[in-house]
C-alpha positions in Angstrom: 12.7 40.0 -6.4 11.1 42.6 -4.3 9.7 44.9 -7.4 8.5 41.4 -9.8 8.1 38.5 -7.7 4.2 38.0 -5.6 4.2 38.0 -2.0 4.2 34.2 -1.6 7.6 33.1 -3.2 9.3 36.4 -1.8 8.0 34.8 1.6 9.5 31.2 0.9 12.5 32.9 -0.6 13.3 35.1 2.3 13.0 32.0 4.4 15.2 30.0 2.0 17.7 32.5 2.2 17.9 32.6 6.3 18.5 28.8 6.5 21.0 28.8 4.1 23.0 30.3 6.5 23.7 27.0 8.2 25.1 25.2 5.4 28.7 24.7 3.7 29.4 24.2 0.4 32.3 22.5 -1.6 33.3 21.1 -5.3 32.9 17.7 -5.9 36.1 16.6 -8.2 35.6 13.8 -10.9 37.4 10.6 -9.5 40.5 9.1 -11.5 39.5 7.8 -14.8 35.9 9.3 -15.0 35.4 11.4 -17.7 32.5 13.6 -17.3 29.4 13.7 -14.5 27.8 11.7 -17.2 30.1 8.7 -17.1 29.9 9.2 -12.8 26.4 8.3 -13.1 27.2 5.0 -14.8 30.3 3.6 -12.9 29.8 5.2 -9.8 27.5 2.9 -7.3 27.6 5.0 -3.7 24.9 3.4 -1.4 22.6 6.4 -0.1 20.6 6.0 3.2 16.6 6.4 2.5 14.8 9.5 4.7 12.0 9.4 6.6 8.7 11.1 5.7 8.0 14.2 8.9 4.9 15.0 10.2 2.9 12.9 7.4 3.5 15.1 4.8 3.6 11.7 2.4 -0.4 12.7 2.5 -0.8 16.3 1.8 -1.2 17.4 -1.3 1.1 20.1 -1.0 5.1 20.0 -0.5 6.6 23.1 2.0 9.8 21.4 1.4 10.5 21.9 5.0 11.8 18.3 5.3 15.5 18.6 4.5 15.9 14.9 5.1 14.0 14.3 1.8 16.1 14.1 -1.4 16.8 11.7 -4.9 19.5 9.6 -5.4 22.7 11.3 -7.0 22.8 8.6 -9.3 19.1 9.3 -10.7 19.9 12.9 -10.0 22.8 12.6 -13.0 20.6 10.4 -15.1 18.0 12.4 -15.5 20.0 15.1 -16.3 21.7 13.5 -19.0 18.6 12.1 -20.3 18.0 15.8 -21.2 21.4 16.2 -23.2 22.4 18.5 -20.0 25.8 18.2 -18.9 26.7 19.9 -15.3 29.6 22.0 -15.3 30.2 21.4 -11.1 29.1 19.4 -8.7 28.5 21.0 -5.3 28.3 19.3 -2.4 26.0 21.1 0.4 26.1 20.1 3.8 24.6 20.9 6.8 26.7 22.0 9.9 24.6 20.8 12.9 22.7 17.6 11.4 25.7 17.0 8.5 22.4 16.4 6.3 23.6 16.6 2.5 22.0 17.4 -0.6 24.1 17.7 -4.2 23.6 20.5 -6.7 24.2 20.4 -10.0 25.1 23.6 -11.7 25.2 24.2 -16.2 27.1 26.5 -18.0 24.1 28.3 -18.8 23.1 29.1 -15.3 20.4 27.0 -14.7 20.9 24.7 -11.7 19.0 21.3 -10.2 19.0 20.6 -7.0 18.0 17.0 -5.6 15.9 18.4 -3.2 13.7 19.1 -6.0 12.5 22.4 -4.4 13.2 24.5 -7.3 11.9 21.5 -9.9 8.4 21.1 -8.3 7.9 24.0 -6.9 9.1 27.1 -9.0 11.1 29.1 -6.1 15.0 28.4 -5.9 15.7 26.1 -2.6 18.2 27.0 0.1 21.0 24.9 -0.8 21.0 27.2 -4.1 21.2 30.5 -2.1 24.7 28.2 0.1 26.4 28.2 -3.7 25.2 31.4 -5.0 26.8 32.7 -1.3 29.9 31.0 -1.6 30.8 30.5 -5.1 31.9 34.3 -6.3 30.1 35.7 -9.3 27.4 32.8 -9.4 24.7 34.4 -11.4 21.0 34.5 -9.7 18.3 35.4 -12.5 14.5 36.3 -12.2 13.9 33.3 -14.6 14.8 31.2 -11.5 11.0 31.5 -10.4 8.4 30.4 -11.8 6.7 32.6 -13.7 3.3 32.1 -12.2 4.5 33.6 -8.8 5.2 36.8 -10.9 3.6 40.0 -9.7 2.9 40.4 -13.6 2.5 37.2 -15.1 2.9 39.0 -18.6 6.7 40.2 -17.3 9.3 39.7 -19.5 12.0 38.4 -17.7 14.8 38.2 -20.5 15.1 41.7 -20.7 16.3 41.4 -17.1 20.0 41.3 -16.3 21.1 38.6 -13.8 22.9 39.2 -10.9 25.6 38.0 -8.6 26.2 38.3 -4.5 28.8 40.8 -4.9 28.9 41.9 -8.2 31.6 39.7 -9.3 31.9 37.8 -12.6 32.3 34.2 -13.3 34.1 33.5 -16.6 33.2 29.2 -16.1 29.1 30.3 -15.3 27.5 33.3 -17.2 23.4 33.3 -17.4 22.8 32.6 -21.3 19.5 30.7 -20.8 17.1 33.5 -20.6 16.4 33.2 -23.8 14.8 29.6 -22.9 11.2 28.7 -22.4 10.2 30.2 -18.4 9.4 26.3 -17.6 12.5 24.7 -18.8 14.6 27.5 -17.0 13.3 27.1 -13.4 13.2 23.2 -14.2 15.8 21.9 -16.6 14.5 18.6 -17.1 11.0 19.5 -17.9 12.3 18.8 -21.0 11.9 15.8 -23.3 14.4 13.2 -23.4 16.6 13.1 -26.1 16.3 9.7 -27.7 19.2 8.2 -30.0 21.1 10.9 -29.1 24.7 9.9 -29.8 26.9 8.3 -27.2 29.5 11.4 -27.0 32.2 8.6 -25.7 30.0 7.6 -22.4 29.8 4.4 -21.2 26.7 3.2 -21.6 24.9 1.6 -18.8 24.6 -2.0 -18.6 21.4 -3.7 -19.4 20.4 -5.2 -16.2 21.7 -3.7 -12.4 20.1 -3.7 -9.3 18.1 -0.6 -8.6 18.2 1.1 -4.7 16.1 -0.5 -2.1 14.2 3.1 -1.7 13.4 3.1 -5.5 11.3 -0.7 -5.0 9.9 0.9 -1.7 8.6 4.5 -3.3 7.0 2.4 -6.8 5.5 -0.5 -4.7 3.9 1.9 -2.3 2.3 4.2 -4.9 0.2 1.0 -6.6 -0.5 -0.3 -3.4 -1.9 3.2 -2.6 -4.0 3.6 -5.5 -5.1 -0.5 -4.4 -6.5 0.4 -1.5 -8.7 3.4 -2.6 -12.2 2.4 -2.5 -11.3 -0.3 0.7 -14.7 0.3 2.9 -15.5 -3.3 4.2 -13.5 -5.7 5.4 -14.6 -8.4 2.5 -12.7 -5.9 0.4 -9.9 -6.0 2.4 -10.1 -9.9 2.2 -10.5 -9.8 -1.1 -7.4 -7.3 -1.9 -5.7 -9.5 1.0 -6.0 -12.9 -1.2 -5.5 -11.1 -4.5 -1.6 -10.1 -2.7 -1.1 -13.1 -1.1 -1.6 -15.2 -4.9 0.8 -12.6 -6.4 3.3 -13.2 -3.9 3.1 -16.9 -4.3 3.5 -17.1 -7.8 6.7 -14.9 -7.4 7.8 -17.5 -4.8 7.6 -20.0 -7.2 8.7 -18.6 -10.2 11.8 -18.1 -8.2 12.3 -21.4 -7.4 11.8 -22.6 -10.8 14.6 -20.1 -12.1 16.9 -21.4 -9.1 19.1 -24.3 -9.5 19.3 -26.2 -6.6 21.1 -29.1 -5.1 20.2 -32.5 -6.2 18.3 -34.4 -3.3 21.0 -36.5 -1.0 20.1 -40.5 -0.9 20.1 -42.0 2.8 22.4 -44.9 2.6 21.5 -48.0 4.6 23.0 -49.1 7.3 24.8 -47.4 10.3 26.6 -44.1 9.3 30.3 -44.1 8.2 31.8 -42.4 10.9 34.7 -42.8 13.0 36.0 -41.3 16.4 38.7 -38.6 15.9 42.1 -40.2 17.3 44.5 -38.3 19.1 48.1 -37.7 17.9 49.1 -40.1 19.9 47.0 -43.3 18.8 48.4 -44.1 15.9 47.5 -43.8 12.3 44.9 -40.9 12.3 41.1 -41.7 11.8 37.6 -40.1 11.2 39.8 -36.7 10.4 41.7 -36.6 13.6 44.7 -35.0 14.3 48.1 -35.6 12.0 51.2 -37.0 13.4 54.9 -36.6 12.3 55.7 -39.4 9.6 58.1 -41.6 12.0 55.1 -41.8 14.1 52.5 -42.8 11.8 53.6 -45.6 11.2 55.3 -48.3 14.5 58.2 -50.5 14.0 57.1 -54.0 12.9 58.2 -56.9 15.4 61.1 -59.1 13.2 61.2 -62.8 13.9 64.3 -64.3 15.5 66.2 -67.6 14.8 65.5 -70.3 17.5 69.1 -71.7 16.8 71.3 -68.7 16.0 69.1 -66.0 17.5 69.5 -63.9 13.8 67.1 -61.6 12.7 65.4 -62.4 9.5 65.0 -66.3 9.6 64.0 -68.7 11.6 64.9 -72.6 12.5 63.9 -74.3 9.0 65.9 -72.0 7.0 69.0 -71.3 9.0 71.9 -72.0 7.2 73.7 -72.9 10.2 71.6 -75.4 11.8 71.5 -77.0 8.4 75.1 -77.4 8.1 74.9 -79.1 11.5 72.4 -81.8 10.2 
């Protein structure tokens, strides 16, 4: 890097390469019945914590990519690599020893690499977390390519004609470098891309037609329209004005809500004082107003039976007793 890459990304590169000392690194394994990274994206559905923005870097212009909090989902991470007909040959898992902050690399076959810290994407210079598996996986090959070839020395270098290199000299037979060949742009940033549209389905699911997007994705769109509302905001009639304008779109989504919403139909007041009883104890009887239960024998008391004046029977009385009769 020293004898073809400019001053500025051997600078960011040098300091990429002493915090990556600080991180661990290990293989993510497909789980059971998940075919490919592809398919992982699809059935998959971890819920990732948002980040905060640090020191209001949200407003500069330019990204240091000092922030290691800041990252994209996994999920969108193995999207958008599939959108490009790019299929990642590991997973690596990169973790952070003092603040456990993790950030997932996806490696190819052909040596390229996207990280979802999107250092190496946006910015042309390979990020930290890709110096942790290029230090711990043995024979991971690094390759000029990497950068961008604006931060070249000699923008007119020819960088496939450059052999790629590997911590320790090793080989790996799973990762060999074979995209040099490739446009610069599409090395140092694999999904630069197009998407590959109708591209068969290669036996992945697909994903379904309607699912419910992260919290962070509603947060990052919403806040980028609102941002480009409120350019031009100078008075505070403006401000009204953009004020009502918000306030009329949120209460037509209100009620278009409760159109779609079936609710319950209204309840009639009956006339009259409510039907409602006094819960009885066990001990009162036959239960009522929901009270306790009671054993069956209890439920119910004995009925008082009548008893003959003349005989003193049960189950009679004087006109009907046979015996009085007979005395008559």
């Amino acid at each position: 890097m020293r004898c073809h890459v400019g001053p500025y990304a051997l600078q960011v590169s040098w300091k990429q390469l002493e915090l990556s000392l600080f991180y661990n690194a290990h293989a993510l394994q497909l789980p059971e019945g998940i075919r490919d990274w592809s398919e992982y994206a699809i059935a998959a559905a971890p819920r990732e914590s948002g980040y905060t923005w640090q020191n209001g870097e949200e407003q500069h212009a330019r990204n240091d990519f000092l922030n290691d909090n800041a990252y994209i989902g996994t999920r969108f991470l193995l999207r958008l690599v599939q959108e490009r007909g790019l299929v990642p040959s590991h997973v690596i898992k990169i973790t952070h020893q003092a603040t456990e902050v993790t950030h997932i690399l996806a490696l190819f076959a052909d040596g390229r690499y996207m990280c979802d810290c999107c250092m190496g994407t946006n910015l042309g210079i390979p990020c930290r977390h890709y110096y942790v598996a290029w230090s711990k996986i043995p024979g991971l090959p690094f390759h000029i390519s990497l950068v961008r070839a604006r931060w070249y020395q000699d923008p007119s270098l020819e960088a496939q004609k450059i052999d790629s290199v590997s911590l320790r000299g090793q080989g790996n037979h799973s990762i060999r470098f074979s995209a040099r060949d490739l446009p610069g742009l599409t090395i140092a940033n694999p999904v630069s891309a197009p998407r590959i549209l109708n591209r068969p389905n290669l036996g992945v699911t697909p994903p379904p037609p309607t699912r419910t997007i992260p919290q962070r994705s509603v947060y990052t769109a919403l806040t980028a329209d609102l941002r480009s509302m409120m350019n031009g905001i100078q008075t505070q009639e403006q401000l009204d004005s953009i004020h009502e304008r918000l306030s009329g779109v949120s209460r037509s989504i209100v009620e278009e809500n409760h159109r779609e919403t079936i609710h319950d139909p209204p309840v009639v007041g009956r006339k009259g004082r409510p039907l409602t009883q006094r819960l009885t104890g066990v001990t009162e009887g036959r239960p009522q107003g929901g009270g306790a239960r009671i054993p069956p024998d209890l439920s119910q008391p004995p009925q008082r039976q009548n008893r003959c004046g003349l005989c003193n029977e049960p189950g009679h009385n004087r006109t009907s007793c046979k015996q009085g009769n007979q005395g008559l």
